[in-house]
PDBQT receptor file of N, H, CA, C and O in Angstrom, charges set to zero:
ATOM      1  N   UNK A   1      96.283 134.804 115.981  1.00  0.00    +0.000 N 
ATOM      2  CA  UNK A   1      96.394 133.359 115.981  1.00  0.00    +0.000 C 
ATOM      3  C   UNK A   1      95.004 132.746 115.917  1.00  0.00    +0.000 C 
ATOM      4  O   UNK A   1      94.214 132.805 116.859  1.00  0.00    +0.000 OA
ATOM      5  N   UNK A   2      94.773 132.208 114.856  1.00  0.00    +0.000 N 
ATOM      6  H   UNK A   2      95.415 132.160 114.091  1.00  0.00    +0.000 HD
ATOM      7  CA  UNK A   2      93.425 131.322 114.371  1.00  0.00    +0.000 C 
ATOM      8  C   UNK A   2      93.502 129.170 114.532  1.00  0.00    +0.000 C 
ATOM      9  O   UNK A   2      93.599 128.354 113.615  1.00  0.00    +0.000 OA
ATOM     10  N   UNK A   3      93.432 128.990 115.655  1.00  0.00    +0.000 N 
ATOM     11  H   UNK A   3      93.353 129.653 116.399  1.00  0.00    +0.000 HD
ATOM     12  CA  UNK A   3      94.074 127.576 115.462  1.00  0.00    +0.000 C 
ATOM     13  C   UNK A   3      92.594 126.710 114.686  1.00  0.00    +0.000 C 
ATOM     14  O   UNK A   3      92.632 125.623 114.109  1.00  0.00    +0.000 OA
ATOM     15  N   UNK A   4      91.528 127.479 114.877  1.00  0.00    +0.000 N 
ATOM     16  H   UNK A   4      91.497 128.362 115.345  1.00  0.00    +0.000 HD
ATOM     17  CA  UNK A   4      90.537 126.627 114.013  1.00  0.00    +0.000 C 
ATOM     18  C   UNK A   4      90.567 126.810 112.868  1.00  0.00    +0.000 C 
ATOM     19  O   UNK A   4      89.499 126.550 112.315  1.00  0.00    +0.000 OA
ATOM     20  N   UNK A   5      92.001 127.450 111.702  1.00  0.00    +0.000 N 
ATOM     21  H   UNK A   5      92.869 127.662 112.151  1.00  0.00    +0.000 HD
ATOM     22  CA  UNK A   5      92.108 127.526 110.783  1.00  0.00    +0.000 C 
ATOM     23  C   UNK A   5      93.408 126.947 110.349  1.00  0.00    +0.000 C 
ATOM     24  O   UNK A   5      93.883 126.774 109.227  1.00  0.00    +0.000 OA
ATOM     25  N   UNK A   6      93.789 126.732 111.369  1.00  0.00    +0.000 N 
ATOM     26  H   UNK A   6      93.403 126.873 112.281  1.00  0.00    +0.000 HD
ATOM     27  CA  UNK A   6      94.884 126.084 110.628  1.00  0.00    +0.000 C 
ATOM     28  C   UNK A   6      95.448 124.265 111.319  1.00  0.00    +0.000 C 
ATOM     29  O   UNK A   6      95.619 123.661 112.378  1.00  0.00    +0.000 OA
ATOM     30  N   UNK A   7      95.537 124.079 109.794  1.00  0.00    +0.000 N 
ATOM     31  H   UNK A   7      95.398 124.570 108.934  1.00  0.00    +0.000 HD
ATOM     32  CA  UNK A   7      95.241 122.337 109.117  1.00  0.00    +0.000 C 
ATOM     33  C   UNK A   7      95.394 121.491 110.486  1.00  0.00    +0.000 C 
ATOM     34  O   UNK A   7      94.431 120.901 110.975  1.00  0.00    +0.000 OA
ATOM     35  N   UNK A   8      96.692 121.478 111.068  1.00  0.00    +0.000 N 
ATOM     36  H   UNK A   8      97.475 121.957 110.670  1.00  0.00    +0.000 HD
ATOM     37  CA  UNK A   8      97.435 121.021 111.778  1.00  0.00    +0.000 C 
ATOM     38  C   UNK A   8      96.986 120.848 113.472  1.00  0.00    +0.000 C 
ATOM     39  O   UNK A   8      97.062 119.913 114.269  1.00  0.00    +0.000 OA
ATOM     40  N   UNK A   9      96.635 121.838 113.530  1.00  0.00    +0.000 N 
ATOM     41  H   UNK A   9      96.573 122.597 112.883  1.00  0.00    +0.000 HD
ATOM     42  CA  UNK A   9      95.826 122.152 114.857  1.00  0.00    +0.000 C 
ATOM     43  C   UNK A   9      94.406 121.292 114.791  1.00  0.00    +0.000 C 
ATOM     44  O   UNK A   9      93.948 120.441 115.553  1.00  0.00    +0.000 OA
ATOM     45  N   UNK A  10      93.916 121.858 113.587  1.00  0.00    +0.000 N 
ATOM     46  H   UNK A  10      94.289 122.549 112.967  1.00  0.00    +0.000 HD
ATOM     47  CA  UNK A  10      92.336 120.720 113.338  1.00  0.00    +0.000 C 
ATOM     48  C   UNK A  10      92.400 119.378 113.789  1.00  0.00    +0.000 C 
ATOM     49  O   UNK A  10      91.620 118.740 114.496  1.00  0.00    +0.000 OA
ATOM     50  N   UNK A  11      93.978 118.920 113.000  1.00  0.00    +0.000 N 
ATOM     51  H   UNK A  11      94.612 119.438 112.426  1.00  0.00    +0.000 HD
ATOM     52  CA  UNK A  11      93.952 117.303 113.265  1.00  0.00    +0.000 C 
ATOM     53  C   UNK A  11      94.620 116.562 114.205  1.00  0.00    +0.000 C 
ATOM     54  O   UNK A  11      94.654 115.331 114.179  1.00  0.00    +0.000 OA
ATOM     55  N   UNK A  12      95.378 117.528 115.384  1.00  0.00    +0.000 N 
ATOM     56  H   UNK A  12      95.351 118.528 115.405  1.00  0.00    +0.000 HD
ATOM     57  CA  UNK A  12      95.817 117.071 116.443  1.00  0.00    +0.000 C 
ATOM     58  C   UNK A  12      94.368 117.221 117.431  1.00  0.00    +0.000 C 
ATOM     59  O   UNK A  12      93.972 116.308 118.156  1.00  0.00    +0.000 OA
ATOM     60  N   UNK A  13      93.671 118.586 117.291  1.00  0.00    +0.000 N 
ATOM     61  H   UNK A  13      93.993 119.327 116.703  1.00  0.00    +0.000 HD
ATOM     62  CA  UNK A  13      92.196 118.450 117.885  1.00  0.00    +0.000 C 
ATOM     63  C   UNK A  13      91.245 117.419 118.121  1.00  0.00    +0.000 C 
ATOM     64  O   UNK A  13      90.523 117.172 119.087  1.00  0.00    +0.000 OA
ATOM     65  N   UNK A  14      91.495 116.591 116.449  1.00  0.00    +0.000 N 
ATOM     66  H   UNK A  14      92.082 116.791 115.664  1.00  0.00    +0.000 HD
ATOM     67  CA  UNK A  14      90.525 115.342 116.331  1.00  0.00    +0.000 C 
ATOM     68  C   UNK A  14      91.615 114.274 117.264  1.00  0.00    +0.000 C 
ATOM     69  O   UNK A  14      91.183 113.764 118.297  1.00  0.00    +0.000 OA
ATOM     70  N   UNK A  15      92.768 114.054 116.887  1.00  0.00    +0.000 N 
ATOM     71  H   UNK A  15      93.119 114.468 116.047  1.00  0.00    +0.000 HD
ATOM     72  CA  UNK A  15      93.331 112.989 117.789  1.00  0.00    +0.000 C 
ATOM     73  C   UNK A  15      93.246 112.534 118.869  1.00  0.00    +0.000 C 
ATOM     74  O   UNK A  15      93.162 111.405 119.353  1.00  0.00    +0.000 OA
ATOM     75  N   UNK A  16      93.295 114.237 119.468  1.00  0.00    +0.000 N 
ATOM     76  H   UNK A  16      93.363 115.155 119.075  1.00  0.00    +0.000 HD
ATOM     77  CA  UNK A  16      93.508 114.153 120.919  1.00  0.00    +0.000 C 
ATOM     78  C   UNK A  16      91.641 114.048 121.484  1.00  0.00    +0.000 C 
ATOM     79  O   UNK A  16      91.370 113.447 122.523  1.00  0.00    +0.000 OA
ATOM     80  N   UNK A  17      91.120 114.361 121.082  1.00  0.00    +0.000 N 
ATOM     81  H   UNK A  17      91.340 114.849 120.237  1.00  0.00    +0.000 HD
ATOM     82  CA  UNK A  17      89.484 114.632 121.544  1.00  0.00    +0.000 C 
ATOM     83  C   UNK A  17      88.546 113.499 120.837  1.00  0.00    +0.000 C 
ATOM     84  O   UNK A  17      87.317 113.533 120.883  1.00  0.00    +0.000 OA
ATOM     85  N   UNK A  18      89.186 112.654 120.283  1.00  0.00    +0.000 N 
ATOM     86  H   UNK A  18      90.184 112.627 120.246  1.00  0.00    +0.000 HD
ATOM     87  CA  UNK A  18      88.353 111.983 119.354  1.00  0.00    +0.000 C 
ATOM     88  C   UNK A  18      88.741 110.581 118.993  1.00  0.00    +0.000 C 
ATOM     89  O   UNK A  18      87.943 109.650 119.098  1.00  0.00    +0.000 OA
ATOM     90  N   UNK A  19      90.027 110.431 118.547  1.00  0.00    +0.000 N 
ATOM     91  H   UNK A  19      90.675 111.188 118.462  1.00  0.00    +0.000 HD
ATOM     92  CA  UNK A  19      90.506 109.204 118.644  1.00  0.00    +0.000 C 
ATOM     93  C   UNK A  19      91.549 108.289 119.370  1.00  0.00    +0.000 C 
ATOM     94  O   UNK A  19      91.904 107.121 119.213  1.00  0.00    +0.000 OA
ATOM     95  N   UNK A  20      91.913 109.353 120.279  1.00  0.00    +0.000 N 
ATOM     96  H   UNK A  20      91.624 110.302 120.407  1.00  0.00    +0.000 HD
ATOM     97  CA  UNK A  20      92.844 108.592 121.111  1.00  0.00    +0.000 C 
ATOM     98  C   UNK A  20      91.994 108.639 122.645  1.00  0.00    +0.000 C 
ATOM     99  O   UNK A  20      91.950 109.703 123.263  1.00  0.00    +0.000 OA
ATOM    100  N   UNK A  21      91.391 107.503 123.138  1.00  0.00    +0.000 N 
ATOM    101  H   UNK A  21      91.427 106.639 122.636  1.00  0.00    +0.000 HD
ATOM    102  CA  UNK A  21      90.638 107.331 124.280  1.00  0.00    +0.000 C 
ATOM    103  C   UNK A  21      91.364 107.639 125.323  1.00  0.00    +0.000 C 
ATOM    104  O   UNK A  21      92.527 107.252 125.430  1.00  0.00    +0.000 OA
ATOM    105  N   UNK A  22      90.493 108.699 126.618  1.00  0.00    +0.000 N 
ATOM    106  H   UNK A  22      89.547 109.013 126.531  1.00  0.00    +0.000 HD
ATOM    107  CA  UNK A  22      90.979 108.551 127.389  1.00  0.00    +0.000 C 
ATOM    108  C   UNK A  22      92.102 107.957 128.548  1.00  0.00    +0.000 C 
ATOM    109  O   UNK A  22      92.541 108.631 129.480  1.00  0.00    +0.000 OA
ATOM    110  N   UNK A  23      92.410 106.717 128.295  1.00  0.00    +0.000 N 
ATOM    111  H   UNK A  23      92.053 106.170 127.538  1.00  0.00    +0.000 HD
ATOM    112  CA  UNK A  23      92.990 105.449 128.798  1.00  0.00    +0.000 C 
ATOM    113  C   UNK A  23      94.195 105.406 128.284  1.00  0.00    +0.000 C 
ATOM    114  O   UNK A  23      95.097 105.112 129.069  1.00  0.00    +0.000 OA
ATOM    115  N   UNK A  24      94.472 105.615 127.185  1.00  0.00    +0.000 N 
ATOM    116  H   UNK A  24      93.739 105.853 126.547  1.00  0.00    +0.000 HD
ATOM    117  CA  UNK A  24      95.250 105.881 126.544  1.00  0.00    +0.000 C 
ATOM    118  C   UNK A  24      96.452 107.102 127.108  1.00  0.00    +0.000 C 
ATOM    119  O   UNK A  24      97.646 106.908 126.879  1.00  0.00    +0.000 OA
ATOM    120  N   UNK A  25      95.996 108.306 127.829  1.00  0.00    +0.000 N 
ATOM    121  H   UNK A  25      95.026 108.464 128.015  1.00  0.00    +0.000 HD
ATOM    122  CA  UNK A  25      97.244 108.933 128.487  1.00  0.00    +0.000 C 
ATOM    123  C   UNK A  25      97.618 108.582 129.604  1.00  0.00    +0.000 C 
ATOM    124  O   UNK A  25      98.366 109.359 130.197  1.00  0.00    +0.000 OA
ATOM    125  N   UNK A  26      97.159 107.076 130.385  1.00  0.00    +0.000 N 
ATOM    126  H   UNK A  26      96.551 106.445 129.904  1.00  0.00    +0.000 HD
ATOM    127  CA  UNK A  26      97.650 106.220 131.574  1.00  0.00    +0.000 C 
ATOM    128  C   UNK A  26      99.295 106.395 132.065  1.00  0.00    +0.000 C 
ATOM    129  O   UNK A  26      99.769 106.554 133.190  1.00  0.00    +0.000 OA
ATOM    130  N   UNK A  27     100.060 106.277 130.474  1.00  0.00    +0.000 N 
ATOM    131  H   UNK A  27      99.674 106.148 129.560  1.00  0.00    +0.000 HD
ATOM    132  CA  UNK A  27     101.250 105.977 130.419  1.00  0.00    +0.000 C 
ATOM    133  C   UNK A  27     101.699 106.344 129.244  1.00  0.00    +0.000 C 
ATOM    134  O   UNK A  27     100.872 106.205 128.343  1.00  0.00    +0.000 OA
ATOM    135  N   UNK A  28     102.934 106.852 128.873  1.00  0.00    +0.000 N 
ATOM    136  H   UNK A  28     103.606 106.965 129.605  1.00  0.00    +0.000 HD
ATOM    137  CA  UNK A  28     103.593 107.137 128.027  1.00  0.00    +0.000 C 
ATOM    138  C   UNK A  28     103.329 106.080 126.668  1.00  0.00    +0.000 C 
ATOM    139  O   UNK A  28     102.759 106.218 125.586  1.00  0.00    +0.000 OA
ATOM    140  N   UNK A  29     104.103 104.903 127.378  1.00  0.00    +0.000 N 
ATOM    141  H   UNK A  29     104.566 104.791 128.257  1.00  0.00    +0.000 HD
ATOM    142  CA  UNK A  29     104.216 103.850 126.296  1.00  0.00    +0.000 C 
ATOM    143  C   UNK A  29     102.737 103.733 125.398  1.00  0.00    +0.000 C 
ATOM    144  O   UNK A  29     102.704 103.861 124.174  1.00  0.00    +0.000 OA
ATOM    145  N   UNK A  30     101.646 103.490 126.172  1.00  0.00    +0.000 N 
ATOM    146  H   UNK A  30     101.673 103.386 127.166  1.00  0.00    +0.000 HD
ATOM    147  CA  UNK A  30     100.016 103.434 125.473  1.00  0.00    +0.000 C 
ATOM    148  C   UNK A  30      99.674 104.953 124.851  1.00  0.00    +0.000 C 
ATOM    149  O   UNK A  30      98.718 104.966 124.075  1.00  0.00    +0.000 OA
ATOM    150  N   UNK A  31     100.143 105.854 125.025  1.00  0.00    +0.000 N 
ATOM    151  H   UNK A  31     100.919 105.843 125.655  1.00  0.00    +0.000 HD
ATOM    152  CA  UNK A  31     100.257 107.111 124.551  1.00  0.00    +0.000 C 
ATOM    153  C   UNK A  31     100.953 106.971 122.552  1.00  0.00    +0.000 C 
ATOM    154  O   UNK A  31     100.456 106.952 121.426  1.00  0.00    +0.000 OA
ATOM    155  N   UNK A  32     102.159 106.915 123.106  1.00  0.00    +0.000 N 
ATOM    156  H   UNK A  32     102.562 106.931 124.021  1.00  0.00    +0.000 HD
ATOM    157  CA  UNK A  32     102.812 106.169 121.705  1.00  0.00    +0.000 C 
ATOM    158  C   UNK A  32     102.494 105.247 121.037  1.00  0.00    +0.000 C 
ATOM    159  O   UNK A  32     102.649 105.184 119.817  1.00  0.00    +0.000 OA
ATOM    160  N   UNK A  33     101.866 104.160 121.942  1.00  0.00    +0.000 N 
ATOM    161  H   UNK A  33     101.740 104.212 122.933  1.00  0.00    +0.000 HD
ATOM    162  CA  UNK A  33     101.461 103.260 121.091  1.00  0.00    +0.000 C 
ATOM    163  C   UNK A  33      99.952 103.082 120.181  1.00  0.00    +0.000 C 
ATOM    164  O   UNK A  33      99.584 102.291 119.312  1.00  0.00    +0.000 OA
ATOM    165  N   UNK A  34      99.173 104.517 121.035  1.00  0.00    +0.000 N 
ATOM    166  H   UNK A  34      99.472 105.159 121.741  1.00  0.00    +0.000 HD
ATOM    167  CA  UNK A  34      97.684 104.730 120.075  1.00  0.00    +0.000 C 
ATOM    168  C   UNK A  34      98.009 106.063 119.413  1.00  0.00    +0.000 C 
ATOM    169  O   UNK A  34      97.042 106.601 118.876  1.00  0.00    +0.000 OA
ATOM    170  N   UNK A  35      98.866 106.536 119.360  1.00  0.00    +0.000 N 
ATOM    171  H   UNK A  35      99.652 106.099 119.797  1.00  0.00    +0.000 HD
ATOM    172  CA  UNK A  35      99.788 107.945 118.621  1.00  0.00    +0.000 C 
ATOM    173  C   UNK A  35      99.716 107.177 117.285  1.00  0.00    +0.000 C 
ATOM    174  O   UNK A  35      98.889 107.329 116.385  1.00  0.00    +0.000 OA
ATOM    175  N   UNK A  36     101.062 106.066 117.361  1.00  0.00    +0.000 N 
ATOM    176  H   UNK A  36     101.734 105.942 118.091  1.00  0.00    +0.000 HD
ATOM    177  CA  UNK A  36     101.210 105.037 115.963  1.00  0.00    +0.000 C 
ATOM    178  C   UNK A  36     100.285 104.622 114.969  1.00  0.00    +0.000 C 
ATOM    179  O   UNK A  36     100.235 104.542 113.741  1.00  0.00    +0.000 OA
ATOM    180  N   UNK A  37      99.289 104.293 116.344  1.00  0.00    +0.000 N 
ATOM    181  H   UNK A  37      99.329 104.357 117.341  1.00  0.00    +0.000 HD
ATOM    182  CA  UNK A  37      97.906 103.808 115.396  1.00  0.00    +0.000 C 
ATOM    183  C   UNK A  37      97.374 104.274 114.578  1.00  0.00    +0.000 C 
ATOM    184  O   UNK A  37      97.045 103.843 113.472  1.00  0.00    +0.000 OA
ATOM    185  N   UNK A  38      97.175 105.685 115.301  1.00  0.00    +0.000 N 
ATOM    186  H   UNK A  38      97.442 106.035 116.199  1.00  0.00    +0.000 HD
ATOM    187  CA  UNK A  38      95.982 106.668 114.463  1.00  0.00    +0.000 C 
ATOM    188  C   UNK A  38      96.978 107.436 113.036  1.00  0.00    +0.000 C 
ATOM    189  O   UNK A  38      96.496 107.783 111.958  1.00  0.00    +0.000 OA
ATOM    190  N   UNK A  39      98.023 107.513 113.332  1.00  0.00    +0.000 N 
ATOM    191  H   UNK A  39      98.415 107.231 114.207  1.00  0.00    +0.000 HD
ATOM    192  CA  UNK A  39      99.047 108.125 112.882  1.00  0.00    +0.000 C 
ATOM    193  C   UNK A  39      99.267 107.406 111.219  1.00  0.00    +0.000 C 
ATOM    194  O   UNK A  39      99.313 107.973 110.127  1.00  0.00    +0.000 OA
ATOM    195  N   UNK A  40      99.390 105.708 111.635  1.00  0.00    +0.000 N 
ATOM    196  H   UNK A  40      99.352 105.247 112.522  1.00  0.00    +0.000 HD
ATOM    197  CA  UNK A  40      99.595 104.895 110.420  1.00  0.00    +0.000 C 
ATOM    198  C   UNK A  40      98.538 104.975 109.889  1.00  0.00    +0.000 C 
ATOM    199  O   UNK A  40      98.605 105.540 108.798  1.00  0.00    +0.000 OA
ATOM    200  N   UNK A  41      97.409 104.602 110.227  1.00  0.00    +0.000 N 
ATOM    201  H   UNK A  41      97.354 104.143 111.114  1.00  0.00    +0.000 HD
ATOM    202  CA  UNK A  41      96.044 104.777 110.265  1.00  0.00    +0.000 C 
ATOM    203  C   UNK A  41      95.320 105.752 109.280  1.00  0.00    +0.000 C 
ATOM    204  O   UNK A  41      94.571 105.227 108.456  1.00  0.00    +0.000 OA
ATOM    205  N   UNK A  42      95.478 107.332 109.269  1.00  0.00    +0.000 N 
ATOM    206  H   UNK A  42      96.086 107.759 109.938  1.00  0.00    +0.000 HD
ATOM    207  CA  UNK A  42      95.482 108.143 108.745  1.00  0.00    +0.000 C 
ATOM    208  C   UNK A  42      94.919 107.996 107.246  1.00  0.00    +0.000 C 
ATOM    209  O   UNK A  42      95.409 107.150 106.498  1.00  0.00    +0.000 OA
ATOM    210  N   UNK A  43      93.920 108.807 106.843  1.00  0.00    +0.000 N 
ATOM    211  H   UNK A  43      93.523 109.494 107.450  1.00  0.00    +0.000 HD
ATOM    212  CA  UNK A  43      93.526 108.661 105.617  1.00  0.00    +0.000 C 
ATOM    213  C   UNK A  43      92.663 107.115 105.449  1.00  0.00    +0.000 C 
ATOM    214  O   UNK A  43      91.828 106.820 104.595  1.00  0.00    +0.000 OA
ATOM    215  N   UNK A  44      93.097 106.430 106.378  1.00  0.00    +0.000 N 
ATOM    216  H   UNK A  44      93.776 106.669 107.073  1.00  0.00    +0.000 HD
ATOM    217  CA  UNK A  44      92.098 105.474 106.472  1.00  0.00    +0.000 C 
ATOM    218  C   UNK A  44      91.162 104.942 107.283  1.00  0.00    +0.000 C 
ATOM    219  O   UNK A  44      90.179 104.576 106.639  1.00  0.00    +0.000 OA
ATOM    220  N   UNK A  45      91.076 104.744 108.513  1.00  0.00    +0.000 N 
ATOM    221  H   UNK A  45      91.875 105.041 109.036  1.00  0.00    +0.000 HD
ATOM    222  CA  UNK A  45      90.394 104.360 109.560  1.00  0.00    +0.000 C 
ATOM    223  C   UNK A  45      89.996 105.792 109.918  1.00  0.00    +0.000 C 
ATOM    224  O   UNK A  45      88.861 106.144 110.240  1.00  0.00    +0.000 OA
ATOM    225  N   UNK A  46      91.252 106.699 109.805  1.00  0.00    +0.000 N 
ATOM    226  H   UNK A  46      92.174 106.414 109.544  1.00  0.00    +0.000 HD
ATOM    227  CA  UNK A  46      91.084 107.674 110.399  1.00  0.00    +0.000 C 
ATOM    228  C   UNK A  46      90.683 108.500 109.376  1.00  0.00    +0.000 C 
ATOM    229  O   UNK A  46      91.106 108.155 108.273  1.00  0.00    +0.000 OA
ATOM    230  N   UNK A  47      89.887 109.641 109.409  1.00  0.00    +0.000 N 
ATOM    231  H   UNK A  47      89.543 109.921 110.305  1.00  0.00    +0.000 HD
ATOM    232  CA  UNK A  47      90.071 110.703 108.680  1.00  0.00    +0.000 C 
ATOM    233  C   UNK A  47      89.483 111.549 108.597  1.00  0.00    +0.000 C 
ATOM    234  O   UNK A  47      88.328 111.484 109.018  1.00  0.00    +0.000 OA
ATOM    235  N   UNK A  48      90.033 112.920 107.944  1.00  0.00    +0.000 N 
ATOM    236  H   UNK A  48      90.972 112.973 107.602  1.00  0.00    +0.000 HD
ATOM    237  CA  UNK A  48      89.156 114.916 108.060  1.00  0.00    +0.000 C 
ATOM    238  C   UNK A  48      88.558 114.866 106.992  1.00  0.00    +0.000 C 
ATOM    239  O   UNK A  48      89.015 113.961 106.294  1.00  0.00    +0.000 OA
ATOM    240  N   UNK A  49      87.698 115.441 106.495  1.00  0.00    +0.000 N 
ATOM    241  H   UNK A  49      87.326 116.176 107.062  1.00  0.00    +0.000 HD
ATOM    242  CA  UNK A  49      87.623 115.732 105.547  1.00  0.00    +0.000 C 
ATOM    243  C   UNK A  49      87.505 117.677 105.789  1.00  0.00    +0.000 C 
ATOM    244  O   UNK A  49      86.873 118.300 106.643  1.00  0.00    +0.000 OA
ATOM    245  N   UNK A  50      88.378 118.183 104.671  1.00  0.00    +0.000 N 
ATOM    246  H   UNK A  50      88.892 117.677 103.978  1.00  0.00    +0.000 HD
ATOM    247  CA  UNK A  50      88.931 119.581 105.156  1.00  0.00    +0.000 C 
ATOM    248  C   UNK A  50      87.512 120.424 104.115  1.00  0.00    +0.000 C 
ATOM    249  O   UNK A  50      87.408 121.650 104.092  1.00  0.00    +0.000 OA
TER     250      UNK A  50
């Protein structure tokens, strides 16, 4: 098992460590609701380059 090779793992890595702030796992609801963000977000605000 290689998770620094595979795609998926990379970009929950960046989410969780990078764009979803601390503050953000307070509560479920602010959890989901900066999940959405980054999520819609994607390819734009947000993004890997692989």
């Amino acid at each position: 098992y290689s998770p620094e090779l595979n795609l998926i793992e990379i970009l929950w890595r960046r989410i969780k460590y990078e764009w979803i702030p601390f503050d953000a796992y307070s509560c479920f609801e602010n959890l989901k609701e900066r999940l959405a963000e980054v999520l819609t977000n994607f390819n734009g605000k947000y993004d890997i380059i692989f």
